[in-house]
N, C-alpha and C positions, 0 to 999 in steps of 0.2 A: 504493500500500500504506500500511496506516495504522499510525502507530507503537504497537511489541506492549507497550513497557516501561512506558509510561505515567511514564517520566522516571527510571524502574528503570535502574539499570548494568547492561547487557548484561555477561556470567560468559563467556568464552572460551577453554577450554580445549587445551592443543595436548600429543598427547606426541611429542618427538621420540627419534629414534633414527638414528645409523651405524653400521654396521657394517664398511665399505668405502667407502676413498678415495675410490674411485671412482664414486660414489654420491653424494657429498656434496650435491651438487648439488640432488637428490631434497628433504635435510633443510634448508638453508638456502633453498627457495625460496619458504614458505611469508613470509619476512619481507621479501619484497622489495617485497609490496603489502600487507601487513597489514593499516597504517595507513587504507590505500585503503578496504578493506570492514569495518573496524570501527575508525572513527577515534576512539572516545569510550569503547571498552569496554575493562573490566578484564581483561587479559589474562596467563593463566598457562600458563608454558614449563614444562616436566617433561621434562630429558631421562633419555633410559631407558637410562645404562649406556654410552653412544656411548664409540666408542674414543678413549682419554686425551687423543690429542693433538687429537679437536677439540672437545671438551670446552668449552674457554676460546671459543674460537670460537662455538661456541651460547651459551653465557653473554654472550659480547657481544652479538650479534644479538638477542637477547630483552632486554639494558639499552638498547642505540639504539635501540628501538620502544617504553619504557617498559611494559615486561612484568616482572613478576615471574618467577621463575625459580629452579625447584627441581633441584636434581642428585641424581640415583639413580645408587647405588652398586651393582656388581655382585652377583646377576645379572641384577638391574631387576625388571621386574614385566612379566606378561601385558597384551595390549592390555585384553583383556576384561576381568580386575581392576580395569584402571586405569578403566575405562569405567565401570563398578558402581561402585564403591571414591569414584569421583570424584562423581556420582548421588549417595551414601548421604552424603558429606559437605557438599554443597551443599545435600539437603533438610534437615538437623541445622543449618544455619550463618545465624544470624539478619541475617547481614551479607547473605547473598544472595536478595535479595528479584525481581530479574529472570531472566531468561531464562540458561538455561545452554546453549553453544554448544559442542561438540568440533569439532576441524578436525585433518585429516591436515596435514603438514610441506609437502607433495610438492602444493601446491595456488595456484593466482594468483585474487587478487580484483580484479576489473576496476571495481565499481565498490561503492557502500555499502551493506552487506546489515542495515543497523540499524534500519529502517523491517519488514523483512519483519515479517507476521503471522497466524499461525495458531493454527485452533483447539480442535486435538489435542492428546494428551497428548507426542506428539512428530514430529516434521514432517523430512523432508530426499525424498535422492532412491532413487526405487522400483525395486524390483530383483526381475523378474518370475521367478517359477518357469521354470528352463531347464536344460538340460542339459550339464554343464560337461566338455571335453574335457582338461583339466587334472588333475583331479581324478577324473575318470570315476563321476560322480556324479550324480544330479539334485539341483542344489540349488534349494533351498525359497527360497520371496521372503522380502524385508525390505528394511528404507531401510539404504541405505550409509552406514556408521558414518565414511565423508570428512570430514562432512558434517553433522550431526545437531543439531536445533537444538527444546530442551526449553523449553515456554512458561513452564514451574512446574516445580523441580524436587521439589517436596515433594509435589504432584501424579501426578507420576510413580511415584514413588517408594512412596508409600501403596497405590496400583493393584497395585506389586509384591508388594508386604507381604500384599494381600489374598488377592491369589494364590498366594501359596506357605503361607498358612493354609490353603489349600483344597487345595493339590499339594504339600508339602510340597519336594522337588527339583528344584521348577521352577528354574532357572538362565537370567535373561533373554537373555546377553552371552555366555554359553559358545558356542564352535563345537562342533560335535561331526559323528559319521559313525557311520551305523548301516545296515544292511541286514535287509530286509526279503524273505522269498522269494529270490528272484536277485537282485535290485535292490537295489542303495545307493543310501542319500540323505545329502546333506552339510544343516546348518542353520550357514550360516556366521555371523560374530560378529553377534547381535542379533537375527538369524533366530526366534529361539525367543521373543522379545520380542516379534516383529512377528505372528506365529501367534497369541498370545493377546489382543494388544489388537487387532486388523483395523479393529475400527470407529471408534477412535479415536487412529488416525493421522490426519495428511497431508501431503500432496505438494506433492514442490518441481513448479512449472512452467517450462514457457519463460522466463516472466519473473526467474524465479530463477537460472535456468542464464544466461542473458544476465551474470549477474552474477562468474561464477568459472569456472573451469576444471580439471578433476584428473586428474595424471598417468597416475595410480595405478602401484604397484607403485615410488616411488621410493626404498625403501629394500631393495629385493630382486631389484630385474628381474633379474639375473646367475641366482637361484634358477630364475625360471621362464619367463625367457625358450627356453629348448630348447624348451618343454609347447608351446608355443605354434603354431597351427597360421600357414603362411606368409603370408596376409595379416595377421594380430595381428600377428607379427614385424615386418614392414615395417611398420606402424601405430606400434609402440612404439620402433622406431628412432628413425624421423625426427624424433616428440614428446621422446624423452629427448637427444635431438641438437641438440634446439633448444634445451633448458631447460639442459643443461651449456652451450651456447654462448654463455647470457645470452638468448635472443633471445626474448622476453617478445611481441613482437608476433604473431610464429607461431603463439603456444602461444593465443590468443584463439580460441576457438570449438569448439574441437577437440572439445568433447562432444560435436558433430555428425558428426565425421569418428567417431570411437569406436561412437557408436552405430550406424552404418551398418555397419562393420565389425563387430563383435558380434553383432550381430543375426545377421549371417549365419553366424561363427563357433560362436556358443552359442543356438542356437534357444529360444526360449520357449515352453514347454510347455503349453496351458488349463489 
């Protein structure tokens, strides 16, 4: 892969959030490789309101990786906000002339994702039209917002601009659920982003995924783990059993195990 920055600082954006103890795990594990898959980039922590006491906790973990880091005061901010909000000030900010990257907390980088290069207005991993037993929805594709990784954010952002001159209410990053006939459809976060630009996206590959891992769900599985039907259960055990246990070599691949299981879980729709 050939370097995207052209000697541009890589923009790394993370927001974190606890809400329980017993989670924590979920938000402190994105700093345990950080360095690993973005050893050069400028990287900003924004925690979102996490509970007081580990507060100081996340602010240290973002100074020992030489991160900036902002603290949001209650009631914080929507992810989706922060996703826009964060977009709208990197395309205004003359300082950031490279690539802008969002990452969940709840994620391990195996090896240096600083070289990736693509030629999309925005690139991560693709998330097909399926039917979700969770939510009892068909939700609509789009690239998972784990993950997302803008070549230009001014780029991006101007394509927004253009669009919502044209649709006025367009909202790229909003989730939202509507029904149609019988049927509901979810457009989860970014979803409605990825419906209007289709042709210029792209995707992460194999050779991408080789590079990181994501737990998902590490700052809620308590929420939705019940939804879950009994293979996901046992799927999200054993992954969030490893990653509270420390045990980072486990957690290596497991997009493979995820996706075998999923598939069959929430079937994919034409």
């Amino acid at each position: 892969m050939l370097n995207t920055s052209g000697g541009d600082v890589i923009n790394v954006f993370i927001l974190t959030f606890c809400r329980n103890l017993d989670l924590f795990y979920g938000t402190e594990l994105i700093f345990k490789t950080l360095r690993v898959g973005f050893p050069n980039a400028r990287v900003t922590v924004v925690d979102n309101a996490s509970l007081p006491e580990v507060r100081p906790e996340i602010a240290l973990l973002a100074r020992q990786n030489d991160c900036i880091f902002r603290q949001l005061e209650n009631p914080g901010i929507q992810h989706h906000d922060f996703l826009q909000g964060t977009l709208r000030t990197a395309a205004d900010d003359s300082k950031i002339d490279g690539p802008v990257v969002f990452l969940d907390p709840d994620i391990c980088l195996w090896d240096s994702c600083e070289d990736f290069s693509f030629e999309g207005l925005v690139a991560g991993k693709a998330v097909g039209k399926f039917y979700c037993s969770v939510t009892h929805t068909i939700t609509m594709p789009r690239l998972h917002t784990s993950f997302l990784w803008i070549p230009d954010a001014g780029n991006l952002q101007q394509e927004i601009w253009k669009i919502k001159a044209a649709y006025f209410d367009f909202e790229p990053f909003i989730p939202s659920s509507f029904r149609i006939d019988s049927t509901w459809y979810r457009f989860d976060t970014g979803a409605s982003l990825y419906a209007a630009i289709p042709h210029t996206v792209s995707y992460f590959t194999e050779e991408h995924f080789r590079c990181y891992d994501h737990l998902f769900c590490g700052s809620h599985l308590d929420w939705i783990y019940s939804l879950y039907d009994k293979s996901s259960q046992k799927m999200m055990s054993e992954i969030h059993d490893n990653a509270k246990a420390g045990n980072l070599k486990a957690l290596k691949g497991v997009w493979r195990y995820q996706h075998n299981v999923w598939e069959k879980s929430f079937p994919v729709i034409p």
